[in-house]
TIMI-2910 file (N, C-alpha, C, CB; in pm, 1 decimal, decimal comma, always signed):
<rs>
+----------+----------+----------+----------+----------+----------+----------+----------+----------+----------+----------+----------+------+
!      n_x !      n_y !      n_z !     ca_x !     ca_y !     ca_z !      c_x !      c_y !      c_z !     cb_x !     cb_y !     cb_z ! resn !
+----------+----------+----------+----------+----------+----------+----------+----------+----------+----------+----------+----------+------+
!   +579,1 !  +2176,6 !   +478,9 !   +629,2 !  +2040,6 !   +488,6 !   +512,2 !  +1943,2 !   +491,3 !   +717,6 !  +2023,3 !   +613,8 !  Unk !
!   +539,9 !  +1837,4 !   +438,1 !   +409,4 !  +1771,3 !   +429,4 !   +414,7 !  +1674,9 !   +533,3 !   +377,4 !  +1707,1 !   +292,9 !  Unk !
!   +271,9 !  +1601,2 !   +587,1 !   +248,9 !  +1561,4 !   +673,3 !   +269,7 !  +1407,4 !   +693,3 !   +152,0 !  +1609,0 !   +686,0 !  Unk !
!   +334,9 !  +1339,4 !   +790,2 !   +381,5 !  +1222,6 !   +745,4 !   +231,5 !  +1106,7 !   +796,7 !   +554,2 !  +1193,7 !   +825,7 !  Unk !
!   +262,3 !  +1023,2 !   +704,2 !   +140,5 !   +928,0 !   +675,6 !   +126,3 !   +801,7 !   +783,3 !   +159,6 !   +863,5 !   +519,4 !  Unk !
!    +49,7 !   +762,7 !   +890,5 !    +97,8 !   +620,4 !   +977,0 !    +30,0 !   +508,4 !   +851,7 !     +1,7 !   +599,2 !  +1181,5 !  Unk !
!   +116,5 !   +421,9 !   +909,9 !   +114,6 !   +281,7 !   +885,5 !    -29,9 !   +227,3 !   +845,2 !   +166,4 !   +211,3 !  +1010,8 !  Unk !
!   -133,0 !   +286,2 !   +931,0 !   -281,8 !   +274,3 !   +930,7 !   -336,8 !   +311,8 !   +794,1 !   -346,2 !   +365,6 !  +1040,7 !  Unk !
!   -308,0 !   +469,9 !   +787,9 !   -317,1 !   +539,4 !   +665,7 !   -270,4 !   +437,5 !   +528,6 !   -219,5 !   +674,5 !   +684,0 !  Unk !
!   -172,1 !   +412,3 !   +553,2 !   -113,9 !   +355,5 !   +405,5 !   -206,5 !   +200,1 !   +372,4 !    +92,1 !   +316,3 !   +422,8 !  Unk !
!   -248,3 !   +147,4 !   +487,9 !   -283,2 !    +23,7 !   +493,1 !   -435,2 !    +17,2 !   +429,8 !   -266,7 !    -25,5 !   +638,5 !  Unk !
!   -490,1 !   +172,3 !   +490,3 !   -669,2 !   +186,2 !   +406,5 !   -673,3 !   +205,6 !   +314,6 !   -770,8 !   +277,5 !   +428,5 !  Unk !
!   -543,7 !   +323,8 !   +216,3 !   -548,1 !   +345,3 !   +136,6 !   -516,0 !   +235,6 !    +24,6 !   -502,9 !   +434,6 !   +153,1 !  Unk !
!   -418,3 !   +168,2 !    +35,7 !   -428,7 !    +12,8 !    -37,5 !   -545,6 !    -84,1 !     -5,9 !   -301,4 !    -75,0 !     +3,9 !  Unk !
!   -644,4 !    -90,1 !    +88,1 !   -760,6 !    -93,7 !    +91,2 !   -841,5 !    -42,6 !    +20,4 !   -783,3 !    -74,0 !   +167,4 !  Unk !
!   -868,7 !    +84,0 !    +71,0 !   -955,8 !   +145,4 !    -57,5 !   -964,6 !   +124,6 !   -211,6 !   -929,8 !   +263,2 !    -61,0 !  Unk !
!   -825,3 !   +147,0 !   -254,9 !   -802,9 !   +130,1 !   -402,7 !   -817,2 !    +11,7 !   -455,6 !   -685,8 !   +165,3 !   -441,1 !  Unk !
!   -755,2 !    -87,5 !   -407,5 !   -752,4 !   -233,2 !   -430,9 !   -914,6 !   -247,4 !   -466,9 !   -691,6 !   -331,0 !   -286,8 !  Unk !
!  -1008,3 !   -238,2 !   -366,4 !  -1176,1 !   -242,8 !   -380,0 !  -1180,2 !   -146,9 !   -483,2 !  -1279,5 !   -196,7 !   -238,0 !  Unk !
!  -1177,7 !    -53,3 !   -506,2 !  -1213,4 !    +46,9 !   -624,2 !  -1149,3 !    +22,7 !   -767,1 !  -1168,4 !   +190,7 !   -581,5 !  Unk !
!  -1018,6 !     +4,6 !   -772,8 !   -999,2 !    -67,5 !   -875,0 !  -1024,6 !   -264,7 !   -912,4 !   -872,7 !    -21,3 !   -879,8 !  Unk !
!  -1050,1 !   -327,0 !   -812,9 !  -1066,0 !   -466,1 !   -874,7 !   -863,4 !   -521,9 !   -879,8 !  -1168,6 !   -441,3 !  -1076,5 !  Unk !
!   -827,8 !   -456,4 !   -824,9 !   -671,1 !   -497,1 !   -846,4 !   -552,9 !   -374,4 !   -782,9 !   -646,3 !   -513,8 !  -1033,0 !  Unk !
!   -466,0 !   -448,9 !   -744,6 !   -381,4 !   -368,6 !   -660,8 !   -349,2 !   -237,7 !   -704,2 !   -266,5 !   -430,8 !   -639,1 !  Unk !
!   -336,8 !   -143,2 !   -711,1 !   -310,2 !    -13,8 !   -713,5 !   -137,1 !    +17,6 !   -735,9 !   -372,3 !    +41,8 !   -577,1 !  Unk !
!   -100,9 !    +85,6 !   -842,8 !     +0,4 !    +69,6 !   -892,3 !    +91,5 !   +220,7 !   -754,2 !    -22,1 !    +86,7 !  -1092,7 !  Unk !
!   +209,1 !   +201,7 !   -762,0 !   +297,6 !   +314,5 !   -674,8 !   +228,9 !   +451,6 !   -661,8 !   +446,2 !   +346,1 !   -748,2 !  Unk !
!   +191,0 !   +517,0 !   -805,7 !   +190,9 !   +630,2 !   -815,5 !    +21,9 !   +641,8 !   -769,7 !   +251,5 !   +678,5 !   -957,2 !  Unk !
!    -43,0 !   +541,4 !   -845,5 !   -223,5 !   +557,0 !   -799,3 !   -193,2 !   +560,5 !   -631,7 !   -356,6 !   +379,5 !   -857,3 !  Unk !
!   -129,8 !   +484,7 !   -538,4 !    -95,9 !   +485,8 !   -359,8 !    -69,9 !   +640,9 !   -309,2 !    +70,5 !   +385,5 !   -316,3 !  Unk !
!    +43,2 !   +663,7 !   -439,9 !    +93,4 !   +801,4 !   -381,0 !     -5,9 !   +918,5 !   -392,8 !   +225,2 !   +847,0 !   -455,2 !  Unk !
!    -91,6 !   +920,9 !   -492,7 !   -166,3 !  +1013,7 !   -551,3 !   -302,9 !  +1022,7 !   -451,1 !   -192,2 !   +971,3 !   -708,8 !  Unk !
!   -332,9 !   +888,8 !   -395,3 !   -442,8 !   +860,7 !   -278,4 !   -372,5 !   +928,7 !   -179,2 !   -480,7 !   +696,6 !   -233,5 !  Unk !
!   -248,4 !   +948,8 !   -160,7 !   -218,6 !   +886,5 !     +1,4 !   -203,8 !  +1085,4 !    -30,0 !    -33,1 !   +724,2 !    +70,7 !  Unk !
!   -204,4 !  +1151,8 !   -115,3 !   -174,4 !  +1304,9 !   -176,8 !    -28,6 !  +1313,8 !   -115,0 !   -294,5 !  +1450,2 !   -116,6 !  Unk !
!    +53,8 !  +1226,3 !   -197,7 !   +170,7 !  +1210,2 !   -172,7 !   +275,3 !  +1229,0 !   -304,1 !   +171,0 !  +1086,0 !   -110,0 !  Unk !
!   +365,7 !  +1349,3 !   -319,2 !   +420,1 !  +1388,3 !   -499,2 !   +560,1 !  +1258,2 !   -519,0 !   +516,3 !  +1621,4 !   -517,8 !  Unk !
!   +551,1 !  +1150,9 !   -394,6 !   +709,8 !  +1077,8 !   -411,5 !   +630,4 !   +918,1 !   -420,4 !   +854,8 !  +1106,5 !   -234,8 !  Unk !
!   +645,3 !   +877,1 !   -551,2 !   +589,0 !   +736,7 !   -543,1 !   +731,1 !   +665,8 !   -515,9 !   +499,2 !   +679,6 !   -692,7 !  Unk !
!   +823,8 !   +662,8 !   -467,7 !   +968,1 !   +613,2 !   -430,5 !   +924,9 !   +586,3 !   -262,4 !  +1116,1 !   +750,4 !   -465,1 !  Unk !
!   +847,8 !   +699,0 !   -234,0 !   +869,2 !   +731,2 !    -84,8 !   +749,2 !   +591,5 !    -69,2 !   +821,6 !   +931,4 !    -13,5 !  Unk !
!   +660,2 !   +600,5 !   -106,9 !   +573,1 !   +518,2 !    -85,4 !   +612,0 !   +404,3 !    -77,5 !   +492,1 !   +524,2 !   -153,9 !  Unk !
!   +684,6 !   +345,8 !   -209,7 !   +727,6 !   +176,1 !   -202,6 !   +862,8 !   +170,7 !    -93,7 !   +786,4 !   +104,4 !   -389,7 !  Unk !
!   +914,9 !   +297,3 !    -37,4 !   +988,3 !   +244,0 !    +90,0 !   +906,7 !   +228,9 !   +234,7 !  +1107,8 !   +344,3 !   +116,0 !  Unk !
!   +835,6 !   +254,2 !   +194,7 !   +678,0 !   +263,9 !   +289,5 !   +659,6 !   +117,4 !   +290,2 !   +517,4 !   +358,2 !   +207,3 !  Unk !
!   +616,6 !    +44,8 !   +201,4 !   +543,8 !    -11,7 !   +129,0 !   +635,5 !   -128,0 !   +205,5 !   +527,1 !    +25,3 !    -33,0 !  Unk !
!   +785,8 !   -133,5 !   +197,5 !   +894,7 !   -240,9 !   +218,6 !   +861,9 !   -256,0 !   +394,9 !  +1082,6 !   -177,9 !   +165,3 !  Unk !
!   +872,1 !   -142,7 !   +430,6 !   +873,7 !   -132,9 !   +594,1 !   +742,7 !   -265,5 !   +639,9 !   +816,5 !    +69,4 !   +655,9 !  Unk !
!   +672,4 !   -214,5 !   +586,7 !   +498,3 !   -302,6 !   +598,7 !   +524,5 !   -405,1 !   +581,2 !   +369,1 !   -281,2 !   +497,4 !  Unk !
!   +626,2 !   -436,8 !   +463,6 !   +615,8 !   -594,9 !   +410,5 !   +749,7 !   -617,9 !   +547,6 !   +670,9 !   -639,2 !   +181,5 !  Unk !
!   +782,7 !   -576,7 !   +592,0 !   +901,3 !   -640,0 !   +718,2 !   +807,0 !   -684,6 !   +803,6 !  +1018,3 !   -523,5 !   +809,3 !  Unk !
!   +734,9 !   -592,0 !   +815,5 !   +637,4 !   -596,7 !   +989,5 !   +547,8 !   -741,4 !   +956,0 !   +482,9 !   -411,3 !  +1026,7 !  Unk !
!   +483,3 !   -768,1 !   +841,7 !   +434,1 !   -855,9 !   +793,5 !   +269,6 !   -789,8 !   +742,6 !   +450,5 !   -973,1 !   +896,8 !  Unk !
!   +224,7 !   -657,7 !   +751,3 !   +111,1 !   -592,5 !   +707,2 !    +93,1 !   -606,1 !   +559,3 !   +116,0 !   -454,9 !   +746,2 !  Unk !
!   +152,6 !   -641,5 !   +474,2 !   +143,3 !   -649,3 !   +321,2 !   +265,0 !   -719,1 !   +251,7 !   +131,3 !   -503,6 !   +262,6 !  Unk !
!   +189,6 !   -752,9 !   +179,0 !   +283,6 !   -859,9 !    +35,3 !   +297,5 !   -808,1 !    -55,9 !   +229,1 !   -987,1 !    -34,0 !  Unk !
!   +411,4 !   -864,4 !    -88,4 !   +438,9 !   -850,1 !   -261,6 !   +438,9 !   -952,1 !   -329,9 !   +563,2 !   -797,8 !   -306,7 !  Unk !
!   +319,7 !   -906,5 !   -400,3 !   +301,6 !  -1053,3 !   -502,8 !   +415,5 !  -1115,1 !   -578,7 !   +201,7 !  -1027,2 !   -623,9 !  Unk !
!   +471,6 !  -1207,2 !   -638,9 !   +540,7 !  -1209,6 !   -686,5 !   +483,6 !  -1346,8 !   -827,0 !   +646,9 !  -1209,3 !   -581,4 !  Unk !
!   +363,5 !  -1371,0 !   -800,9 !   +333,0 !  -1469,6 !   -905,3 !   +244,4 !  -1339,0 !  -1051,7 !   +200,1 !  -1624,1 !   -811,4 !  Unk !
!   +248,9 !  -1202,6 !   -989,4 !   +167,6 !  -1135,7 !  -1132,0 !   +272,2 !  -1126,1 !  -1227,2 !    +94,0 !   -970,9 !  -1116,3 !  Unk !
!   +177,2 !  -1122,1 !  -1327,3 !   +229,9 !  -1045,6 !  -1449,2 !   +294,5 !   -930,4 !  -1489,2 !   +160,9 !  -1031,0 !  -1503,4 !  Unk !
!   +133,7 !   -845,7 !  -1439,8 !   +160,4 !   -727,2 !  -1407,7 !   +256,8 !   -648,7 !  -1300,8 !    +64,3 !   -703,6 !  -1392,9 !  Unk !
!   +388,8 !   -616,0 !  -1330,0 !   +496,4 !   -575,4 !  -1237,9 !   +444,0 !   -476,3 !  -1193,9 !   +628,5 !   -550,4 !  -1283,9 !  Unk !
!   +390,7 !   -383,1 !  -1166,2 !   +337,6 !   -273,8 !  -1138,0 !   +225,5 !   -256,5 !  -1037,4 !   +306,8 !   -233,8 !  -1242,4 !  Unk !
!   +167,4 !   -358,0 !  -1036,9 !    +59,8 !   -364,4 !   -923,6 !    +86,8 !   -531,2 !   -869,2 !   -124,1 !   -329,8 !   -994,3 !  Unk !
!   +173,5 !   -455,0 !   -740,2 !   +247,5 !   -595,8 !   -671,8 !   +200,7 !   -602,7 !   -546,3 !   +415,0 !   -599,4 !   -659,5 !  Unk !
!   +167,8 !   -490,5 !   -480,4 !   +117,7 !   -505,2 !   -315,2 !    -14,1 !   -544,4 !   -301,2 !   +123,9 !   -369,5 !   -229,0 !  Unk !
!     -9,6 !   -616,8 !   -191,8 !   -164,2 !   -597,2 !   -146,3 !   -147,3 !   -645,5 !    +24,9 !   -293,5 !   -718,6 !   -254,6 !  Unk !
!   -232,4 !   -635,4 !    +76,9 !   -281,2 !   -628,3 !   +223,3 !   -259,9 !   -783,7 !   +287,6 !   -455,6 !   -576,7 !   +228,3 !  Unk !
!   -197,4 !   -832,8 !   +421,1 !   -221,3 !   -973,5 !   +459,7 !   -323,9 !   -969,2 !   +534,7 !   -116,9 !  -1043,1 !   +525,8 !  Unk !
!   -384,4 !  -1110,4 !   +598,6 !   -421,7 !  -1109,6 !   +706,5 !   -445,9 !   -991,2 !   +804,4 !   -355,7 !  -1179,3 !   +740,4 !  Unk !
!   -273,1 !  -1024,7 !   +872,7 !   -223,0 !   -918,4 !   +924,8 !   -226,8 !   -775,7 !   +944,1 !   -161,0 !   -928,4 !   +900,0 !  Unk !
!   -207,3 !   -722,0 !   +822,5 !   -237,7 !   -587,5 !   +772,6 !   -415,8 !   -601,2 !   +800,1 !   -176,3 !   -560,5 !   +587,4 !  Unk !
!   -503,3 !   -623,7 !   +773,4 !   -617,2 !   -654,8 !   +737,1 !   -688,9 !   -616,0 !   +896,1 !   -622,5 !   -814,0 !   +669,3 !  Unk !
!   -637,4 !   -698,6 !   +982,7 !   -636,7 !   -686,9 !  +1189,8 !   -620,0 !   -538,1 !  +1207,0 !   -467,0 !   -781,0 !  +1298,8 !  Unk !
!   -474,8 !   -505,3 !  +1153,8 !   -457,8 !   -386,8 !  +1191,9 !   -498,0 !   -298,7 !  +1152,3 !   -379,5 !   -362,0 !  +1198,5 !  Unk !
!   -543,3 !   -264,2 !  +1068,0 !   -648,6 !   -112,8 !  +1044,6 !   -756,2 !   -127,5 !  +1116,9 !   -712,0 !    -77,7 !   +888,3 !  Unk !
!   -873,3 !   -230,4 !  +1188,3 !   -953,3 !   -250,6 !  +1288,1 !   -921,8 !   -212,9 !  +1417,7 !   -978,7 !   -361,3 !  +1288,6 !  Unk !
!   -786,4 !   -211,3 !  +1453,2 !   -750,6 !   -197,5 !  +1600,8 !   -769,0 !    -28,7 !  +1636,8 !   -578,1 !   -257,6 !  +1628,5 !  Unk !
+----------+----------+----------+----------+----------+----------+----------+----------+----------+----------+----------+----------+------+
</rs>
């Protein structure tokens, strides 16, 4: 069974990538970091965060596919 991911985890790893690619990191690049086979599971991940207020969804890109990225917020909390 695979190991479930905290909030922290998901928050570096859209960290990480975001810096490594120059641009948000699409579902499956998150899932594939996070060594996760459900990019579904991730963007319900992904929704939870955007409730709490840890990450956005862009909604002014182009690109539909690379929509998240990190707030403020989110940003505090991987430091704590």
């Amino acid at each position: 069974m695979a190991r479930a991911r905290t909030d922290v985890e998901y928050l570096e790893a859209l960290s990480r990538l975001s810096k490594r690619l120059g641009l948000p990191p699409t579902l499956q690049e998150l899932a594939d970091e996070l060594e996760m086979s459900s990019a579904p599971a991730v963007h319900g991940r992904l929704r939870v965060l955007n409730e709490a207020g840890l990450v956005e969804r862009r909604t002014d890109d182009r690109n539909a596919t690379r929509l998240w990225r990190l707030t403020r917020k989110g940003k505090r909390a991987m430091k704590q």
